[in-house]
Residue frames as qw, qx, qy, qz and C-alpha x, y, z in Angstrom:
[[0.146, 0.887, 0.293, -0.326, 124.81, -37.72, -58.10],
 [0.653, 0.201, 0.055, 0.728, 126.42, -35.79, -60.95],
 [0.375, -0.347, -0.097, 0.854, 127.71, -32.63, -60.73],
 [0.174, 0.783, 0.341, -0.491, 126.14, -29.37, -61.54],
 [0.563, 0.700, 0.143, 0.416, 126.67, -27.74, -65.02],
 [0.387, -0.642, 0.052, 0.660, 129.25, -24.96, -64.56],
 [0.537, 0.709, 0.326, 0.321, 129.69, -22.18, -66.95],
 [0.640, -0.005, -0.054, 0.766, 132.95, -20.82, -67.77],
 [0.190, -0.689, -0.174, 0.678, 134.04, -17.14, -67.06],
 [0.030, 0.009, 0.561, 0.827, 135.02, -16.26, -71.06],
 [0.112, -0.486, -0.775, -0.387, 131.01, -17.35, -71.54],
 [0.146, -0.819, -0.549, 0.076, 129.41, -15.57, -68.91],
 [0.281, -0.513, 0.034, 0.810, 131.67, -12.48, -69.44],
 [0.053, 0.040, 0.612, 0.788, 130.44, -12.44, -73.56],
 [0.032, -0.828, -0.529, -0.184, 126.46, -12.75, -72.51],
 [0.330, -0.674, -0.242, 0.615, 127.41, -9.81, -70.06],
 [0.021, -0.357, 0.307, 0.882, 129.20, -7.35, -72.70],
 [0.134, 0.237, 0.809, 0.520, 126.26, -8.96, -75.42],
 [0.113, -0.729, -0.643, 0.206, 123.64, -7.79, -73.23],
 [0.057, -0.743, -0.121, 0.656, 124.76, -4.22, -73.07],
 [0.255, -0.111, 0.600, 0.751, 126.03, -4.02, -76.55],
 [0.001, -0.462, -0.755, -0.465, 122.02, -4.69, -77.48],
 [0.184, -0.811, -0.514, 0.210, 120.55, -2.42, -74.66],
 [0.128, -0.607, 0.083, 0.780, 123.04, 0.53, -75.80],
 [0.021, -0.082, 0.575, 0.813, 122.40, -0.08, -79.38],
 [0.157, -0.714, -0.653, -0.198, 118.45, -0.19, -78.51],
 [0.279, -0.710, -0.280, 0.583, 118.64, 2.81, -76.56],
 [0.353, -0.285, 0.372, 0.810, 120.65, 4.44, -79.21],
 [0.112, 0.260, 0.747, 0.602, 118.03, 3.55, -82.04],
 [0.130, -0.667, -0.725, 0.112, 115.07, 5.03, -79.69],
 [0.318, -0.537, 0.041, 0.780, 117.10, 8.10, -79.33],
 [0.049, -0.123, 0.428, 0.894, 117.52, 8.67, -83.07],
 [0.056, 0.458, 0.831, 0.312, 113.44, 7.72, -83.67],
 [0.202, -0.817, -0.320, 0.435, 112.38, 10.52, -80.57],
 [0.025, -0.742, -0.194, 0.642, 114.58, 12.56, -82.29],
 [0.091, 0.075, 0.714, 0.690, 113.90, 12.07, -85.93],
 [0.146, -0.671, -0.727, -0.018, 110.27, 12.27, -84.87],
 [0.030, 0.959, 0.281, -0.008, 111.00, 16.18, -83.64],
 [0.398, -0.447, 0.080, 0.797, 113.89, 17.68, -85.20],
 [0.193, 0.684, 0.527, 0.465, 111.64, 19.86, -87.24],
 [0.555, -0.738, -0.300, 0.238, 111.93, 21.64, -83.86],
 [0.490, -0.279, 0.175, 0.807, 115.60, 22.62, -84.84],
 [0.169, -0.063, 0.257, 0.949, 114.64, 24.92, -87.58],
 [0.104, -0.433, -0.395, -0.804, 110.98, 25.57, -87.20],
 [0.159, -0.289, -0.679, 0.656, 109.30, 27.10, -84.22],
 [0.287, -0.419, -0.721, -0.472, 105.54, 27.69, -84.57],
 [0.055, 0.133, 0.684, -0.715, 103.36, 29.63, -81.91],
 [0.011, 0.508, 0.852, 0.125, 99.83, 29.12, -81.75],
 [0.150, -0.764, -0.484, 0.398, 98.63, 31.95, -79.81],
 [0.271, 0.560, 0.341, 0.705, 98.10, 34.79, -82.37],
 [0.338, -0.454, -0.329, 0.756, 98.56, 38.27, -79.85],
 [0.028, 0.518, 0.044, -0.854, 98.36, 40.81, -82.41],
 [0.435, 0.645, 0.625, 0.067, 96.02, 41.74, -85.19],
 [0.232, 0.346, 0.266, 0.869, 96.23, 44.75, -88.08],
 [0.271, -0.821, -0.404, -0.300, 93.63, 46.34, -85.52],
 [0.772, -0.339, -0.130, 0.521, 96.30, 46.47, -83.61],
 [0.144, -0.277, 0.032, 0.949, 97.57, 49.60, -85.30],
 [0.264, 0.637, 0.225, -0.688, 94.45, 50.74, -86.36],
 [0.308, 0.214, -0.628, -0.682, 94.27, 48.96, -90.16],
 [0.826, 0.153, 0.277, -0.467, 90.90, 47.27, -91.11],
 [0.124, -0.477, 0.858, 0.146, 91.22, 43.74, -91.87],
 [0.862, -0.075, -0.078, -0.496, 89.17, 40.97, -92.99],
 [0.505, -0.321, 0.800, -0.046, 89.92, 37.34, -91.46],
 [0.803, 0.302, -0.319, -0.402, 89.94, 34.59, -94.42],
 [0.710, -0.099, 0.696, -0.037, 89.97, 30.89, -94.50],
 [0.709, 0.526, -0.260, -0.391, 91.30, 28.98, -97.36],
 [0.282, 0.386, -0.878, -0.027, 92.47, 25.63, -98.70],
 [0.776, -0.037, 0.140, -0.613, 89.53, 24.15, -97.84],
 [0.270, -0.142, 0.952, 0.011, 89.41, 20.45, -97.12],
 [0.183, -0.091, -0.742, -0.639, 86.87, 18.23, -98.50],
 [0.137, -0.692, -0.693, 0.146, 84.17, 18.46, -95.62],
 [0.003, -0.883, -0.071, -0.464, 84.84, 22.59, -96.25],
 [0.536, -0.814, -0.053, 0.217, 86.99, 23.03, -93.39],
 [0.530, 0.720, -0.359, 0.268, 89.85, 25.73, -94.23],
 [0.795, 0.271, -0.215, 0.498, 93.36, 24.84, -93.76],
 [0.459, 0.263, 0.090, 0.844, 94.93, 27.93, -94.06],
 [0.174, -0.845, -0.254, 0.438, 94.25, 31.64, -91.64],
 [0.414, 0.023, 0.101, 0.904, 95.39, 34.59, -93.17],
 [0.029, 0.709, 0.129, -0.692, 94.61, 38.66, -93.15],
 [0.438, 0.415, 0.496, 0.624, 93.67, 40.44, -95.85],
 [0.164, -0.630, -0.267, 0.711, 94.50, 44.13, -95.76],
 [0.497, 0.794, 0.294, 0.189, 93.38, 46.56, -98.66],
 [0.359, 0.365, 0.163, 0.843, 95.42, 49.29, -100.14],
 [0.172, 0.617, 0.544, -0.542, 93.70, 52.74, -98.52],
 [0.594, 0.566, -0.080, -0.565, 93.08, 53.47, -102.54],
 [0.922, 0.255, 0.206, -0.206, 93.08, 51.31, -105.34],
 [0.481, -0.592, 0.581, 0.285, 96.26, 49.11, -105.94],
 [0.740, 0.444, -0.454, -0.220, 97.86, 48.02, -109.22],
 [0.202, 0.299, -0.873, 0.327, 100.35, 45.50, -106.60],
 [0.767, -0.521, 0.090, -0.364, 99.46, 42.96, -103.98],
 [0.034, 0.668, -0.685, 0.289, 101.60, 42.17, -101.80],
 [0.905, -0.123, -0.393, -0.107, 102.36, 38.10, -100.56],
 [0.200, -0.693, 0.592, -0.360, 103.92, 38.36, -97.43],
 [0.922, -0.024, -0.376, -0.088, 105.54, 35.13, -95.93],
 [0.430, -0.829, 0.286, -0.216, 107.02, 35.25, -92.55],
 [0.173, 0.616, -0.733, 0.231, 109.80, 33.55, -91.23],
 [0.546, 0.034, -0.837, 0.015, 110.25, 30.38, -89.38],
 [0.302, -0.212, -0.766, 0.527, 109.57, 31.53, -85.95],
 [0.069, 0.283, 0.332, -0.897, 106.48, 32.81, -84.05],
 [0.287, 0.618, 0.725, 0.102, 102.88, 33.04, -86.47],
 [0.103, 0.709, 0.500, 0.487, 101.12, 36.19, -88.04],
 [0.508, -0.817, -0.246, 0.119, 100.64, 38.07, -85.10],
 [0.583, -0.558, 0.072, 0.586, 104.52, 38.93, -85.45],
 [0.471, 0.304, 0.380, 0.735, 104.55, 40.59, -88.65],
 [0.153, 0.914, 0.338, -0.166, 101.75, 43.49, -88.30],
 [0.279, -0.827, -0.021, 0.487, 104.35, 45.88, -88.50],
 [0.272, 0.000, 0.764, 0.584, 105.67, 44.42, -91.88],
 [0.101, 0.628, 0.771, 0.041, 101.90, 44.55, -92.99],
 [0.106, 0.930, 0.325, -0.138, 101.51, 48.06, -92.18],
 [0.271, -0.609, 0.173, 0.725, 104.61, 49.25, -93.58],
 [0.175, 0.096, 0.783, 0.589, 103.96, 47.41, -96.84],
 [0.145, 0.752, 0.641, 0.056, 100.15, 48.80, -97.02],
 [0.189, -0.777, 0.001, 0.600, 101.62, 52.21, -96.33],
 [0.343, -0.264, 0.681, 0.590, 103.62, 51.75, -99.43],
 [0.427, 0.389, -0.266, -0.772, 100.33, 51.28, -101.55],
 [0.193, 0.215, -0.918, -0.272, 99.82, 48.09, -101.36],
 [0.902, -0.115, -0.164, -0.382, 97.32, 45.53, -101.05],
 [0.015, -0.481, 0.832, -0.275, 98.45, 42.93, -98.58],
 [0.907, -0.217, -0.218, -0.289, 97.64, 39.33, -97.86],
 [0.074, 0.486, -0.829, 0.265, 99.82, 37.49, -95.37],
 [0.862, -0.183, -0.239, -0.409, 98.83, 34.00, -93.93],
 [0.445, -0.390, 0.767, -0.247, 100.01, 31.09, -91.61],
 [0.431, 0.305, -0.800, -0.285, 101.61, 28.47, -92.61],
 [0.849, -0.353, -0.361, -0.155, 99.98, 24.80, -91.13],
 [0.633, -0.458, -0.486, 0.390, 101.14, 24.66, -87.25],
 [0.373, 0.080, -0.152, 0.912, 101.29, 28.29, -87.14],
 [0.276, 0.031, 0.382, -0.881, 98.68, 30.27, -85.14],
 [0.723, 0.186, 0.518, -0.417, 95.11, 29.35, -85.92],
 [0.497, 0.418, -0.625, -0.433, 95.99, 27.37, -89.20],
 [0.914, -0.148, -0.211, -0.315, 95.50, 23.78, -89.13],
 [0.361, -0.803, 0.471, -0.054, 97.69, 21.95, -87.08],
 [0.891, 0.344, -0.071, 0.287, 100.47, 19.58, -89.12],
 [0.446, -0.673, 0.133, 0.575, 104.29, 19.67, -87.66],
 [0.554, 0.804, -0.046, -0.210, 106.13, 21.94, -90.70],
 [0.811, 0.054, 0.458, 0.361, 108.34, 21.33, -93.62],
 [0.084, -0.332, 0.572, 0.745, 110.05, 22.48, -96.62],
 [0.077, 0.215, 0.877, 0.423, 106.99, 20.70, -98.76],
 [0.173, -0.575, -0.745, 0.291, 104.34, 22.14, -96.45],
 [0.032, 0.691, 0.008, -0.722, 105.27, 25.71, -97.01],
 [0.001, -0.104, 0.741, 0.664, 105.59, 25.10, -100.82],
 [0.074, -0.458, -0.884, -0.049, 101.86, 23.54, -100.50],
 [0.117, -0.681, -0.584, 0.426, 100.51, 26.62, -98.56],
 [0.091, 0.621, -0.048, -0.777, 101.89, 29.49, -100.49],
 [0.108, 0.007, 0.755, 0.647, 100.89, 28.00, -103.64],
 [0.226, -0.590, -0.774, 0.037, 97.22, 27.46, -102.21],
 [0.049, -0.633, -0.241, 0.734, 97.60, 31.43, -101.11],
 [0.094, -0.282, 0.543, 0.785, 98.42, 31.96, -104.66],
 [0.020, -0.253, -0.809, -0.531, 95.52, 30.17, -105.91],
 [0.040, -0.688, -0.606, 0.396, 93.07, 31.57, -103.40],
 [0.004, -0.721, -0.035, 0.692, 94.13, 35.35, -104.65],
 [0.091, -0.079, 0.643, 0.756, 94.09, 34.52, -108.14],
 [0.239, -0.341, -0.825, -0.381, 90.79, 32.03, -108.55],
 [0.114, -0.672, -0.712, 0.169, 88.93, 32.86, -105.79],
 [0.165, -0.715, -0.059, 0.676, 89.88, 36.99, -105.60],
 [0.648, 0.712, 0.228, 0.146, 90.31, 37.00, -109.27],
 [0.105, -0.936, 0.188, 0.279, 93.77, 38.74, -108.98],
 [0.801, 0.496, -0.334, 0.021, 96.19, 38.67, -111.93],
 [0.876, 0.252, -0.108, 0.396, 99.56, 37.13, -111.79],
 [0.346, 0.717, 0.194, 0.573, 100.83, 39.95, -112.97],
 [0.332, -0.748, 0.000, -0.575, 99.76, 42.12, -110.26],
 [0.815, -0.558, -0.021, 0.159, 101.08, 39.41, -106.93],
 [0.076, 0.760, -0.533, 0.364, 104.72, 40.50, -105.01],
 [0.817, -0.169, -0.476, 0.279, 106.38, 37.73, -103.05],
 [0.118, -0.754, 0.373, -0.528, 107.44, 39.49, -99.91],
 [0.891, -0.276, -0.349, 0.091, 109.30, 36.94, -97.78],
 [0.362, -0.840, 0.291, -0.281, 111.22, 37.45, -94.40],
 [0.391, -0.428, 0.781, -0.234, 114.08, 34.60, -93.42],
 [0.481, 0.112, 0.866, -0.080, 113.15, 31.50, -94.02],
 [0.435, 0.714, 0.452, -0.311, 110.14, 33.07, -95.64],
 [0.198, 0.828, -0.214, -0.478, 112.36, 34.61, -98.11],
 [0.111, -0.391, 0.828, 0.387, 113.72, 31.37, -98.95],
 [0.409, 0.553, 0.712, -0.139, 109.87, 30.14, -99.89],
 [0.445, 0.779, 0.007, -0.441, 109.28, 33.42, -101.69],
 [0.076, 0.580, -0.669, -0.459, 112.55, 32.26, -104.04],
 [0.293, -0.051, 0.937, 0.184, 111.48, 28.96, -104.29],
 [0.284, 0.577, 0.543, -0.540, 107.87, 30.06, -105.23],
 [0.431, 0.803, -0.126, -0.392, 108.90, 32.70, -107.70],
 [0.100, -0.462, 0.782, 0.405, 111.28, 30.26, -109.54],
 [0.273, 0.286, 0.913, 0.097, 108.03, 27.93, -110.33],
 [0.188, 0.795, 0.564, -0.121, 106.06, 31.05, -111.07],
 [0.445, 0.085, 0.227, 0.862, 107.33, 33.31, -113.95],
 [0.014, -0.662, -0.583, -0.471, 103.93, 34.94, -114.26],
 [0.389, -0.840, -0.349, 0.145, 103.90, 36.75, -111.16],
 [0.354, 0.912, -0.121, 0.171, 105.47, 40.64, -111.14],
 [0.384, 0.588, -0.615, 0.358, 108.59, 40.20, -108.66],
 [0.782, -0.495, -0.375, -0.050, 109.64, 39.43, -105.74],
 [0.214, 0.691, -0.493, 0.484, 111.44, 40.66, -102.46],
 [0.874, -0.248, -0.377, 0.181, 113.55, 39.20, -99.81],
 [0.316, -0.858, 0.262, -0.308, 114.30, 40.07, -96.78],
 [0.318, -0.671, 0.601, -0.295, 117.42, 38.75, -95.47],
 [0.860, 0.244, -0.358, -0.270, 117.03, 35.21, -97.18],
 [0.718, -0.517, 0.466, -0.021, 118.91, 32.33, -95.34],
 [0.291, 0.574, -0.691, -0.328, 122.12, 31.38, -97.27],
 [0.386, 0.129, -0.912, 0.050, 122.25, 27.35, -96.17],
 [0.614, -0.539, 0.007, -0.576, 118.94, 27.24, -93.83],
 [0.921, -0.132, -0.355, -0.089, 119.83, 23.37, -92.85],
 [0.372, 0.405, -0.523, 0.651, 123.02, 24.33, -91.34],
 [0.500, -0.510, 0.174, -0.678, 121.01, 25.57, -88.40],
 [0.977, -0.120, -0.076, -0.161, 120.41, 21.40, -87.60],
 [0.898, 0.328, -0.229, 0.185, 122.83, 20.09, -88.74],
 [0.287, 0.473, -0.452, 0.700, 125.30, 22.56, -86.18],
 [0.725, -0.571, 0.016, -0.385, 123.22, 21.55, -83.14],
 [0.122, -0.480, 0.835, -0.240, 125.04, 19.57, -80.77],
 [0.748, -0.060, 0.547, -0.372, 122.20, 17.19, -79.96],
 [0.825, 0.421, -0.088, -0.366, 122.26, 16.41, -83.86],
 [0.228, 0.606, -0.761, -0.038, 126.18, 15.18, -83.79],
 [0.653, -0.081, 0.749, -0.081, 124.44, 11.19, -81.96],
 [0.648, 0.581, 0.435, -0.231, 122.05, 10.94, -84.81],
 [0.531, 0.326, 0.668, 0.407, 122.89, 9.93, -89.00],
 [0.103, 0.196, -0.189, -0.957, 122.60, 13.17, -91.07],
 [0.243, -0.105, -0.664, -0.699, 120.10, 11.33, -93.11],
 [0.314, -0.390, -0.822, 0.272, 117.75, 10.58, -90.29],
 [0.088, -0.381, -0.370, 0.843, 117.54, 14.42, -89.03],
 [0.529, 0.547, 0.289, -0.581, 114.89, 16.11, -91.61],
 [0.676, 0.282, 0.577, 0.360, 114.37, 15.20, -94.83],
 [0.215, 0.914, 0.144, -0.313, 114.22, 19.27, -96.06],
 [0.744, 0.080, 0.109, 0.654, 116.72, 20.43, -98.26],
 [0.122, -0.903, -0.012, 0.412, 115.93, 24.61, -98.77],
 [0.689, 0.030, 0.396, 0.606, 118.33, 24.27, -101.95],
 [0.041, 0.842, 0.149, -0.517, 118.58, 28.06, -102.06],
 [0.002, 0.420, -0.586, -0.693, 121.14, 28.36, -105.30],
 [0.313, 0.073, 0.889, 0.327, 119.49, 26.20, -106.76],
 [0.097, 0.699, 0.701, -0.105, 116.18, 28.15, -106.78],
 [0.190, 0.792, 0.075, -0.575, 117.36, 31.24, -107.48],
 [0.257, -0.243, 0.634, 0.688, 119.43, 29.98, -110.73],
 [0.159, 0.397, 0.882, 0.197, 115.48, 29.41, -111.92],
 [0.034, 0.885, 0.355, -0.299, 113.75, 33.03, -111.10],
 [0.449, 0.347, 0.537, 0.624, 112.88, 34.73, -113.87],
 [0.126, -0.947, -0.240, -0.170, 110.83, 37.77, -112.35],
 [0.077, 0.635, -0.382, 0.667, 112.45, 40.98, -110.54],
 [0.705, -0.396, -0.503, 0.306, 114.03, 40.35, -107.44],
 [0.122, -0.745, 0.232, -0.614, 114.90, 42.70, -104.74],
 [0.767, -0.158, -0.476, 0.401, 117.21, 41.22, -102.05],
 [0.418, -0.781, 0.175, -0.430, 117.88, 42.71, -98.48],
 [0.792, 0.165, -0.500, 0.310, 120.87, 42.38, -96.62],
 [0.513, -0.858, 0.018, -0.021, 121.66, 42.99, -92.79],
 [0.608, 0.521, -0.363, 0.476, 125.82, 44.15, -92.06],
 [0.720, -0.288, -0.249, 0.580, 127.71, 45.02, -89.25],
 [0.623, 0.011, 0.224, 0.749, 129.67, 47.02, -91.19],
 [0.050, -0.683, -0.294, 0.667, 128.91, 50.62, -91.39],
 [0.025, 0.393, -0.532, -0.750, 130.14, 50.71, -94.75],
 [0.734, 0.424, 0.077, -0.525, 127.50, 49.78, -97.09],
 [0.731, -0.154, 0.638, 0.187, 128.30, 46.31, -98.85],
 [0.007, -0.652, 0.346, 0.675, 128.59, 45.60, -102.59],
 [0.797, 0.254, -0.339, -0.430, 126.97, 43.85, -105.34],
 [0.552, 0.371, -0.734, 0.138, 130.18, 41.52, -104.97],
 [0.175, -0.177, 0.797, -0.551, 129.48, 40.91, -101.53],
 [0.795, -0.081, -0.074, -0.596, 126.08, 39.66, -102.14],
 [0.581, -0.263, 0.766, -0.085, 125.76, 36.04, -100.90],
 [0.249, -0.061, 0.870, 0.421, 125.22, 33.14, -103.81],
 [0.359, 0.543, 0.756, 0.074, 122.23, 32.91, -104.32],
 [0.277, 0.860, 0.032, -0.427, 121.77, 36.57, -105.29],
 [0.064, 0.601, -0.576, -0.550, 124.55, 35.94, -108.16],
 [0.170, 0.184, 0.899, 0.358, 123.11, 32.84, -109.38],
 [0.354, 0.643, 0.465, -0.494, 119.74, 34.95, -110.28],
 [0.455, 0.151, 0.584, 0.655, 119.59, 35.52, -114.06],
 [0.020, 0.869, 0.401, 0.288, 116.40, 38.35, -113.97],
 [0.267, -0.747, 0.033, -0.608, 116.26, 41.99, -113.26],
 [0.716, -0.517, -0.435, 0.178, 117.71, 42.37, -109.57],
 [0.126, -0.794, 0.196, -0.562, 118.62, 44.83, -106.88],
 [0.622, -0.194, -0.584, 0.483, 120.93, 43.88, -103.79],
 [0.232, -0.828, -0.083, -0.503, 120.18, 46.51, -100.46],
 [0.611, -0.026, -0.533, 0.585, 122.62, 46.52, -97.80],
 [0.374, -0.817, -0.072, -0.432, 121.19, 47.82, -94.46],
 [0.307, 0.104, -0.540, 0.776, 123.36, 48.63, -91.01],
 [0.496, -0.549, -0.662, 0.123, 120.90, 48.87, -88.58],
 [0.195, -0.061, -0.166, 0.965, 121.25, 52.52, -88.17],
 [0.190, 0.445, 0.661, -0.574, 118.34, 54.99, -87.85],
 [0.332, 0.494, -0.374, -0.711, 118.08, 55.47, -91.24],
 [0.066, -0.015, 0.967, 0.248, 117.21, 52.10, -91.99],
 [0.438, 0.507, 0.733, -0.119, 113.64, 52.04, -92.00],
 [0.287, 0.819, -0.012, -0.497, 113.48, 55.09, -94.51],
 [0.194, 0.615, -0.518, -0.562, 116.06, 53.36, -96.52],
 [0.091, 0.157, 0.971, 0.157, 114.08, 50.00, -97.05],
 [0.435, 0.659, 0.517, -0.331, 111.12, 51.88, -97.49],
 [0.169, 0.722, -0.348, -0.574, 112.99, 54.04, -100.22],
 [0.165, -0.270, 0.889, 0.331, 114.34, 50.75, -101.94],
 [0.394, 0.514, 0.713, -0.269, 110.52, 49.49, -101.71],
 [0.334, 0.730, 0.401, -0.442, 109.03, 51.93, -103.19],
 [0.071, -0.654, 0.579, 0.483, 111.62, 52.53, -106.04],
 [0.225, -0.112, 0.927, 0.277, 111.85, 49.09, -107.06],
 [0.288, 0.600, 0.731, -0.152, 107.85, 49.18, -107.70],
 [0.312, 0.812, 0.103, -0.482, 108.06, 52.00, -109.34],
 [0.113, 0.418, -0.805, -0.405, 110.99, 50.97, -111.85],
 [0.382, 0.213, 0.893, -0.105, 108.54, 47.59, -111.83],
 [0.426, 0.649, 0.590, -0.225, 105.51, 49.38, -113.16],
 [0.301, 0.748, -0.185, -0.563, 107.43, 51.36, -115.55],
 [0.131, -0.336, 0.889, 0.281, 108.89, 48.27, -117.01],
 [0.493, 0.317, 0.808, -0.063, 105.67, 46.30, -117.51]]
């Protein structure tokens, strides 16, 4: 009879350490797919359920659909609030990253107060828009498609549209108005110097390849070095002391047009003095045109 094969200890100690080597570096790769698949998660949070309406404080509203697919089904939800007399402005309002429509009203009615015409809308996966997870390309897509709704389909000039972006939204309204000289200005609220940072300082993100995590970029200097309309920038401080051109973050200094920096401290004077800045800046606007 011969003897059984035998296999040495070096051999069955290398399948051993081979085996895990492939089941941690398959684990590893599933890890980054799950979470390449939702770290959109890290810097945009979407809620479906739309709570409040402009009826909400008592402003009439009409509901519109737009961005119509090709069987006619719209895209795109948004409000459309008149002026309560006839406006030479309308106002593009473009919320922030978190939460849907429903959280602005109160934006909405300060900015109709003001004299404006307002249109604000949800972006795709935000309240009753269509549902797609969101992006940096996606929001570019949607507020252009607002733009064209209120031009072609509303007939409103150029001329006459106001980027009004919040956060995030403020960094859409820059990118927006840097592709669109035609339109009268634009203001930002509180604009996000380096949005991606947000990811990129997660802990979960520190397993996972930078180049794996989103593919946005939000290249905020870069967009304002291109806007050519008035701007009107909002800033939030600590500091009690009222900041200073120089203090402005980058992007406001790479802006070559007409601009105005506003440095609020959450005191109780703040809403009076962002309504004051508003309403100024539109007026220095329309005397300029």
């Amino acid at each position: 009879m011969t003897a059984p094969p035998t296999v040495s200890g070096r051999w069955l100690l290398t399948a051993i350490v081979t085996a895990m080597l492939v089941a941690l570096l398959c684990a590893w790769g599933t890890l980054c797919i799950l979470f390449w698949q939702g770290s959109w998660q890290l810097l945009y949070h979407p809620v479906s359920a739309v709570e409040r309406t402009p009826a909400s404080v008592s402003l009439q509203f009409d509901s519109i659909g737009f961005a119509t697919t090709a069987s006619g089904e719209p895209q795109l939800r948004g409000w459309w609030v008149s002026a309560a007399s006839p406006a030479r402005y309308t106002a593009v309002y473009l919320h922030g990253a978190a939460g849907n429509l429903g959280d602005s009203v109160d934006a909405l009615a300060r900015l109709r107060a003001m004299g404006l015409n307002v249109f604000a809308f949800d972006y795709r996966g935000y309240g009753q828009s269509r549902f797609a997870h969101p992006n940096e390309a996606r929001w570019r897509e949607d507020a252009n498609s607002a733009i064209r709704y209120l031009t072609e389909t509303r007939h409103i000039a150029p001329g006459s549209l106001i980027l009004v972006g919040k956060d995030l939204g403020a960094n859409l309204a820059l990118e927006i108005a840097a592709t669109h000289p035609d339109l009268a200005g634009v203001v930002l609220e509180n604009p996000l110097e380096s949005p991606t940072t947000t990811i990129f300082n997660d802990p979960r993100a520190r397993i996972v390849p930078a180049h794996l995590l989103v593919s946005d970029r939000w290249d905020t200097n870069s967009a304002a070095s291109n806007v050519l309309i008035p701007s009107l920038w909002f800033y939030w401080t600590a500091d009690q002391s009222a900041g200073s051109v120089e203090d402005a973050p980058a992007p406001y200094q790479k802006t070559p047009a007409r601009k105005r920096v506003v440095w609020l401290t959450n005191s109780l004077d703040e809403p009076k003095q962002f309504n004051f800045a508003i309403t100024s800046w539109l007026d220095e606007l329309q005397t300029r045109r």
